[in-house]
DSSP file (Angstrom, degrees, kcal/mol; ACC not computed):
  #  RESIDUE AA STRUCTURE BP1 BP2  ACC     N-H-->O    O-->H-N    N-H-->O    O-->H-N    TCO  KAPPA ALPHA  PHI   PSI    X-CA   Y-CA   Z-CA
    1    1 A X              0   0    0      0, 0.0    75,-0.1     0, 0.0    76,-0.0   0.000 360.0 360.0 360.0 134.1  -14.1    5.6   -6.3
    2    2 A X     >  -     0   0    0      1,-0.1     4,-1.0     4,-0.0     5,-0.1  -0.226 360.0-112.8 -84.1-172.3  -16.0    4.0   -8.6
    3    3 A X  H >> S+     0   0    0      2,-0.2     3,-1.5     3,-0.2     4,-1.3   0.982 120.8  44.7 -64.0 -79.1  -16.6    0.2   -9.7
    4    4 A X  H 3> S+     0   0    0      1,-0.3     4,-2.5     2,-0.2     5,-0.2   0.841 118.1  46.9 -59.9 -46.3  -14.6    1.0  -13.7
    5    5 A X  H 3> S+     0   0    0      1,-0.2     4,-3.0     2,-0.2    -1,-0.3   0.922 116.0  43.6 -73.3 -23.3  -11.4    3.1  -11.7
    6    6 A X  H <X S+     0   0    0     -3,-1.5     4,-2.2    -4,-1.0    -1,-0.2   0.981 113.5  44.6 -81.6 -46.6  -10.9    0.5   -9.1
    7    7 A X  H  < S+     0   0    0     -4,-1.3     4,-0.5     1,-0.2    -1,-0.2   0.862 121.4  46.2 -55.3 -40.0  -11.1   -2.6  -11.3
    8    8 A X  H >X S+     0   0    0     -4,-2.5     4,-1.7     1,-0.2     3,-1.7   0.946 113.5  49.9 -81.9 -35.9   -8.5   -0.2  -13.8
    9    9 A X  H 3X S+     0   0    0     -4,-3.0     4,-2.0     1,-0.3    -1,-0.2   0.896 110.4  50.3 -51.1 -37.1   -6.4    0.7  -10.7
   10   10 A X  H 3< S+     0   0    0     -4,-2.2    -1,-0.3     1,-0.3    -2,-0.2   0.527 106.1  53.5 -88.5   5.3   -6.1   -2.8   -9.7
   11   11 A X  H <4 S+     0   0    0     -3,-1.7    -1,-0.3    -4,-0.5    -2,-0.2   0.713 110.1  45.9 -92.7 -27.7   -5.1   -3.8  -12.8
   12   12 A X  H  < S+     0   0    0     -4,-1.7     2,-0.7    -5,-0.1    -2,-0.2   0.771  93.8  81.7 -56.5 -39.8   -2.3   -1.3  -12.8
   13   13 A X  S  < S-     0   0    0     -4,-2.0    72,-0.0    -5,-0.1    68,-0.0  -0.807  79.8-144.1 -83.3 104.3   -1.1   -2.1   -9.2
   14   14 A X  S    S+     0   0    0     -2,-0.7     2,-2.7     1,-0.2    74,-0.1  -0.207  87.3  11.0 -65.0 144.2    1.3   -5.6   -9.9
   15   15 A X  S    S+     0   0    0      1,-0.1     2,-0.4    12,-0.1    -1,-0.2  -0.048  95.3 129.9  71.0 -53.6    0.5   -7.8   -6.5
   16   16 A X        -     0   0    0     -2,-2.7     2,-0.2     9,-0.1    11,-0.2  -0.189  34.0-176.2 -39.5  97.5   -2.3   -5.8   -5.2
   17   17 A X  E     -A   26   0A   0      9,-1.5     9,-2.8    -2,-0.4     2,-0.3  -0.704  37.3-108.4-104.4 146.4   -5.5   -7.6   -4.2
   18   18 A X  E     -A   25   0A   0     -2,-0.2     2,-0.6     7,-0.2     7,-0.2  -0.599  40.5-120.3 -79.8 153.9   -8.6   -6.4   -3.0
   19   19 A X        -     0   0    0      5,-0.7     3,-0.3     3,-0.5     5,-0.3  -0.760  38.3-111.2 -83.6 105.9   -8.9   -7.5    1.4
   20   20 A X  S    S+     0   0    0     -2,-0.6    -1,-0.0     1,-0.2     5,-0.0  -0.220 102.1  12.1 -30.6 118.9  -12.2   -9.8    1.6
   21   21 A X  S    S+     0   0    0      1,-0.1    -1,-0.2     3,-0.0     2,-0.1   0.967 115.2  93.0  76.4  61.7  -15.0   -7.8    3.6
   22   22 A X  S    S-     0   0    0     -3,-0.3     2,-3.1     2,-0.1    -3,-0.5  -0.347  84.7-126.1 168.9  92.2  -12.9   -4.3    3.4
   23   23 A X  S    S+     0   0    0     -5,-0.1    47,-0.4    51,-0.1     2,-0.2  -0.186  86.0 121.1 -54.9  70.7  -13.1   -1.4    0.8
   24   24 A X        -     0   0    0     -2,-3.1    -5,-0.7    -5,-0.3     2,-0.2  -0.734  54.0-156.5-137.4 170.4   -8.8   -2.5    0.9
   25   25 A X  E     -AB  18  68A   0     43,-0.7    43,-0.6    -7,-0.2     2,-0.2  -0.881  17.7-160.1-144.3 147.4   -6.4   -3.5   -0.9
   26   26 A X  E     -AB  17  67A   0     -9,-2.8    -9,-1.5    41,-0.3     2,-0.2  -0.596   6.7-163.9-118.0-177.0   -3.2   -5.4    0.3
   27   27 A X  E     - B   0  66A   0     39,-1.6    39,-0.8    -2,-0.2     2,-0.2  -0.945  16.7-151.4-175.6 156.1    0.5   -6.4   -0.4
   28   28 A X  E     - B   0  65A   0     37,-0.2     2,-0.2    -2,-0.2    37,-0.2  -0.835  21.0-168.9-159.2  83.1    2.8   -8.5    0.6
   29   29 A X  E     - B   0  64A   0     35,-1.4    35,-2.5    -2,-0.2     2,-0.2  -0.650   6.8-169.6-110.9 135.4    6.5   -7.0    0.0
   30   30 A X        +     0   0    0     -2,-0.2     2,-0.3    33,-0.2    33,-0.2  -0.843   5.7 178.3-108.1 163.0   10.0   -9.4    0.4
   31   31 A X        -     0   0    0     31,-0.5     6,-0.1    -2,-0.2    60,-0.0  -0.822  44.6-103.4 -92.9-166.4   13.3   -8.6    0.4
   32   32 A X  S    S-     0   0    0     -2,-0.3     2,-0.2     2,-0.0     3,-0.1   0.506  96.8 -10.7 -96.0  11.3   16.7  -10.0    0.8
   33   33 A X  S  > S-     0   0    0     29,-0.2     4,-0.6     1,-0.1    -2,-0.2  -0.937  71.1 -94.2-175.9-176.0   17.1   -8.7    4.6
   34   34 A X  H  > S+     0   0    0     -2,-0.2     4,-1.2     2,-0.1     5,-0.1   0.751 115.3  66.1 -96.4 -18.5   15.6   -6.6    7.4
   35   35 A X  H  > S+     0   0    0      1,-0.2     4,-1.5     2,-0.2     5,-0.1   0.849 104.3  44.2 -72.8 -25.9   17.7   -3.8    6.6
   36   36 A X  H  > S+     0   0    0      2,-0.2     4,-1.6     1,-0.2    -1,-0.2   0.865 109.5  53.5 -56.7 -48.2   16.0   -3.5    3.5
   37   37 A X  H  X S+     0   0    0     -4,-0.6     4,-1.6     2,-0.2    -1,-0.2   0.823 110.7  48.2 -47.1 -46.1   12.4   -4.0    4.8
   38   38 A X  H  X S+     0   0    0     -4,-1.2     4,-3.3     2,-0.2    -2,-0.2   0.750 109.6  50.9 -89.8  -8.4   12.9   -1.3    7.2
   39   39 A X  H >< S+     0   0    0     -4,-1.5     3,-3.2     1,-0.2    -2,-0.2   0.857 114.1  49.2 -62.0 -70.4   14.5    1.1    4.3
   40   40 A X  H >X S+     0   0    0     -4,-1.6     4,-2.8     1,-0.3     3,-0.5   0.511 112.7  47.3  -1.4 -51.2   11.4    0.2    2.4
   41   41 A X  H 3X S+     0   0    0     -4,-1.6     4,-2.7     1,-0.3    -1,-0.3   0.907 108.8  53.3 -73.4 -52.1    9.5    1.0    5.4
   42   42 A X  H << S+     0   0    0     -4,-3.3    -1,-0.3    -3,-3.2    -2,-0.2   0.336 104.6  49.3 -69.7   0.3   11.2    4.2    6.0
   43   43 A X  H X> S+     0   0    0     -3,-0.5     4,-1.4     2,-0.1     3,-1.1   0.730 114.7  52.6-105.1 -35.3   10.8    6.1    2.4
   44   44 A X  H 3X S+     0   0    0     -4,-2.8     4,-2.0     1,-0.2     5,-0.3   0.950 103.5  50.1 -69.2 -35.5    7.3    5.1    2.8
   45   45 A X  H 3< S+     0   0    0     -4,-2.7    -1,-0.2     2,-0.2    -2,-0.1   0.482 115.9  47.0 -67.4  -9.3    6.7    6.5    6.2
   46   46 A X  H <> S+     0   0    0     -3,-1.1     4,-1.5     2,-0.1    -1,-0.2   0.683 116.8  40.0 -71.7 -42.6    8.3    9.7    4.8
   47   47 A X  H  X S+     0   0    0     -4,-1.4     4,-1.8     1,-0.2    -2,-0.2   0.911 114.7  57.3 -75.8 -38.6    6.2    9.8    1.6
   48   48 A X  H  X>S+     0   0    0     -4,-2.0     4,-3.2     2,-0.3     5,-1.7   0.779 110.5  43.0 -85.9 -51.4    3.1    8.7    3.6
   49   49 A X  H  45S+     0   0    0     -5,-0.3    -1,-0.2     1,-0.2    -2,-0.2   0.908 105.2  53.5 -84.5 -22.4    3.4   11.5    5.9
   50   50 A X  H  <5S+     0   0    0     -4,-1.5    -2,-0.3     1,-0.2    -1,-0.2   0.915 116.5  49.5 -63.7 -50.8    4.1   14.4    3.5
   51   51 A X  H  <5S-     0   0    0     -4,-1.8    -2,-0.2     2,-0.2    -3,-0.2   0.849 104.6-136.4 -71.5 -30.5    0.5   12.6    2.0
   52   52 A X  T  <5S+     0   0    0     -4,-3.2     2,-0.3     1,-0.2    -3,-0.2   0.942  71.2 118.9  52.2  53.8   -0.9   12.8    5.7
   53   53 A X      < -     0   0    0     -5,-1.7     2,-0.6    26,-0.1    -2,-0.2  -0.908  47.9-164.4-167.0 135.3   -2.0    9.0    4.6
   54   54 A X        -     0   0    0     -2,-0.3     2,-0.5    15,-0.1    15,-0.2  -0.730   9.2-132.2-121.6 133.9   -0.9    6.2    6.3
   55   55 A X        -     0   0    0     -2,-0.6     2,-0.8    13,-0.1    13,-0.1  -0.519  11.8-128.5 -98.8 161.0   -0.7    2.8    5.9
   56   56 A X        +     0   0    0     -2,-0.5    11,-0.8    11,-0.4     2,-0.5  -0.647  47.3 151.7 -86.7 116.7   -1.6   -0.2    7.8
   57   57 A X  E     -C   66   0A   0     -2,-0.8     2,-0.3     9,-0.2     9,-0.2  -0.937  33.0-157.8-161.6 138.6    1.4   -2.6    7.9
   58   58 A X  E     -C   65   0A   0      7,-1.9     7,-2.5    -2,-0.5     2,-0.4  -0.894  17.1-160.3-110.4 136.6    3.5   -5.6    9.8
   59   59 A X  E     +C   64   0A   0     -2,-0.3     2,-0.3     5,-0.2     5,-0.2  -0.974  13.4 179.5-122.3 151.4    7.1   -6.5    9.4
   60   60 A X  E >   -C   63   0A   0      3,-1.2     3,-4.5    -2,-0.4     2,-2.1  -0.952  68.8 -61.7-122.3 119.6    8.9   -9.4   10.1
   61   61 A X  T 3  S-     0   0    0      1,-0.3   -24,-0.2    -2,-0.3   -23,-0.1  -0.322 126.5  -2.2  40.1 -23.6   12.2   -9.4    9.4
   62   62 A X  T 3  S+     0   0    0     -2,-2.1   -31,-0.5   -28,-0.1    -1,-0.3  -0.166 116.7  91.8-120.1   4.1   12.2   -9.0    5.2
   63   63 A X  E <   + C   0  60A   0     -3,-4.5    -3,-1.2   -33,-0.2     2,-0.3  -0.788  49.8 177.8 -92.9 168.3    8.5   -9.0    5.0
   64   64 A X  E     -BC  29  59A   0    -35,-2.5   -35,-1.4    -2,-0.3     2,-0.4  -0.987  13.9-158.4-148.1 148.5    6.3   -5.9    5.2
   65   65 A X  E     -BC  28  58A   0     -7,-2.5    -7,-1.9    -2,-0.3   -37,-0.2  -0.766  14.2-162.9-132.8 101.4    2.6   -6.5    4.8
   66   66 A X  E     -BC  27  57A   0    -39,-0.8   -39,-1.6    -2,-0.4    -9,-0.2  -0.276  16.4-174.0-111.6 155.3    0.6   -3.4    3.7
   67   67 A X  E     -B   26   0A   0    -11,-0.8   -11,-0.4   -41,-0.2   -41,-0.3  -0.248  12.8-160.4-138.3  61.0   -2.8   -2.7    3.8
   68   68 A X  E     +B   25   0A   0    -43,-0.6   -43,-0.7   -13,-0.1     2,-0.2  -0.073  28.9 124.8 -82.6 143.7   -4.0    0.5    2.1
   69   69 A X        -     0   0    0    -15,-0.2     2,-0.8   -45,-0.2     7,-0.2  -0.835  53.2-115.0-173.7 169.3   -7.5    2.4    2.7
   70   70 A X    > > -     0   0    0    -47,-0.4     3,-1.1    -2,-0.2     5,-0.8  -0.788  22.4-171.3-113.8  97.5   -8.6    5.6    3.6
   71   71 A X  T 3 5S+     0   0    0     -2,-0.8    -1,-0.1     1,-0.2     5,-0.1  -0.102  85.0  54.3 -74.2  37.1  -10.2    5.7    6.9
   72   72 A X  T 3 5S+     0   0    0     -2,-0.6    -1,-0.2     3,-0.2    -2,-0.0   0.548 114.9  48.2-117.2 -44.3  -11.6    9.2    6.9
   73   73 A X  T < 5S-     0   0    0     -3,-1.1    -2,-0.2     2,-0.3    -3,-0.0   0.201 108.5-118.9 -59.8  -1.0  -13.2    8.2    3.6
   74   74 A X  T   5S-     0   0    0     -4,-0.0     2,-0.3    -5,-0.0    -3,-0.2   0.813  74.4 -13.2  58.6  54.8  -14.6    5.3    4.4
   75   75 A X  S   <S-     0   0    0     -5,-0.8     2,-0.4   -53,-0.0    -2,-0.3  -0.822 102.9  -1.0 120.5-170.1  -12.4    2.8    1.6
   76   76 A X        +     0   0    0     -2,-0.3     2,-0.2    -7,-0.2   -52,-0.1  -0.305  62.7 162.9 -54.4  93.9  -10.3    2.9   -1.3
   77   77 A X     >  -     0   0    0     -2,-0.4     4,-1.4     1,-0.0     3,-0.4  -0.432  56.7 -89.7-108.5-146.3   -9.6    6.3   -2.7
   78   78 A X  H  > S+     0   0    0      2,-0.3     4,-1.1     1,-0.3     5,-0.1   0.868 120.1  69.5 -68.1 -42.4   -6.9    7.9   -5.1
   79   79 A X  H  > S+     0   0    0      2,-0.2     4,-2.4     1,-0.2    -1,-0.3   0.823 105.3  39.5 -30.1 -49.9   -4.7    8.5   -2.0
   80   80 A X  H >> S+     0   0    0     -3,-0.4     4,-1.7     2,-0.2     3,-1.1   0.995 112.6  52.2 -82.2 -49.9   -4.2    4.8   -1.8
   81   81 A X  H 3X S+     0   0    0     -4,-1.4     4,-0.9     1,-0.3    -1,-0.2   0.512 113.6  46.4 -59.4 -38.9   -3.9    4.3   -5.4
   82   82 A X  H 3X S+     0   0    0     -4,-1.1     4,-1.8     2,-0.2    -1,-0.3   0.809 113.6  48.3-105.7 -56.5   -1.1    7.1   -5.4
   83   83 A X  H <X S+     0   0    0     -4,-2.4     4,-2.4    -3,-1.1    -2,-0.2   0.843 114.2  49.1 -81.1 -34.6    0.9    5.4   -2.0
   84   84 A X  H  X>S+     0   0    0     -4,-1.7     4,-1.5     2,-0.2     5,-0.6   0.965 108.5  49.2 -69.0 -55.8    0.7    1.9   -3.6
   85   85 A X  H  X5S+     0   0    0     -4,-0.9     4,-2.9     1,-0.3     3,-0.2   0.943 112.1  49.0 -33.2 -57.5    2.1    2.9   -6.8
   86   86 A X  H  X5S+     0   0    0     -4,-1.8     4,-1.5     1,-0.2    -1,-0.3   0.922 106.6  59.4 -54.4 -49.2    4.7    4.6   -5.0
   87   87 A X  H  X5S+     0   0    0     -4,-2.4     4,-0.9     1,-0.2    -2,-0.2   0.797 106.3  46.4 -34.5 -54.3    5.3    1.4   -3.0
   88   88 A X  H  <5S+     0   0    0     -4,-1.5    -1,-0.2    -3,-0.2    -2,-0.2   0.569 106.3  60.4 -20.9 -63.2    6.0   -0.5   -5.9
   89   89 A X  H  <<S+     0   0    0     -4,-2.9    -2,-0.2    -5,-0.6    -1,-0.1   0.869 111.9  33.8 -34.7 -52.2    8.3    2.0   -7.3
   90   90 A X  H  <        0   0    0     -4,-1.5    -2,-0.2     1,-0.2    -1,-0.1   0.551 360.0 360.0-106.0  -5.1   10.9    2.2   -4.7
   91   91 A X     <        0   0    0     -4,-0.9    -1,-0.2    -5,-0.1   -61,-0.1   0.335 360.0 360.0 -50.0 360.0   10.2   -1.7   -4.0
């Protein structure tokens, strides 16, 4: 990905920060409960697998803490760009 699409992605992506020392980006999603988290959790892990791209993520109890890259690619491609956005959506 280049330098101009990542700076425009990350301007697109509300929340999204690049991870210090990691071609990442994170997020840091609340809700009002755990059932909620774990819905959250569970339309991504649907969408995520139909993508065969997965994210890296912890909950506790209405947080969920995401971490997108694409380890096969070595960093940030379109994949992640495409699974945050989606994240976001259904948030």
């Amino acid at each position: 990905m280049t330098p101009e699409r990542r700076a425009d992605a990350l301007a697109s992506l509300t929340g999204w920060q690049p991870v210090a020392g990691r071609d990442a980006i994170t997020k840091t999603f609340y809700f009002k409960s755990f059932n909620q988290a774990f819905a959250f959790m569970t339309r991504v892990a649907l969408a995520a697998e139909k993508a065969d791209h997965h994210p890296e993520w912890f909950n506790v109890y209405n947080r969920v803490e995401v971490t997108l890259t694409t380890h096969d690619a070595g960093g940030l491609t379109e994949k992640d760009i495409k699974l945050a956005t989606f994240m976001n959506e259904i948030a």
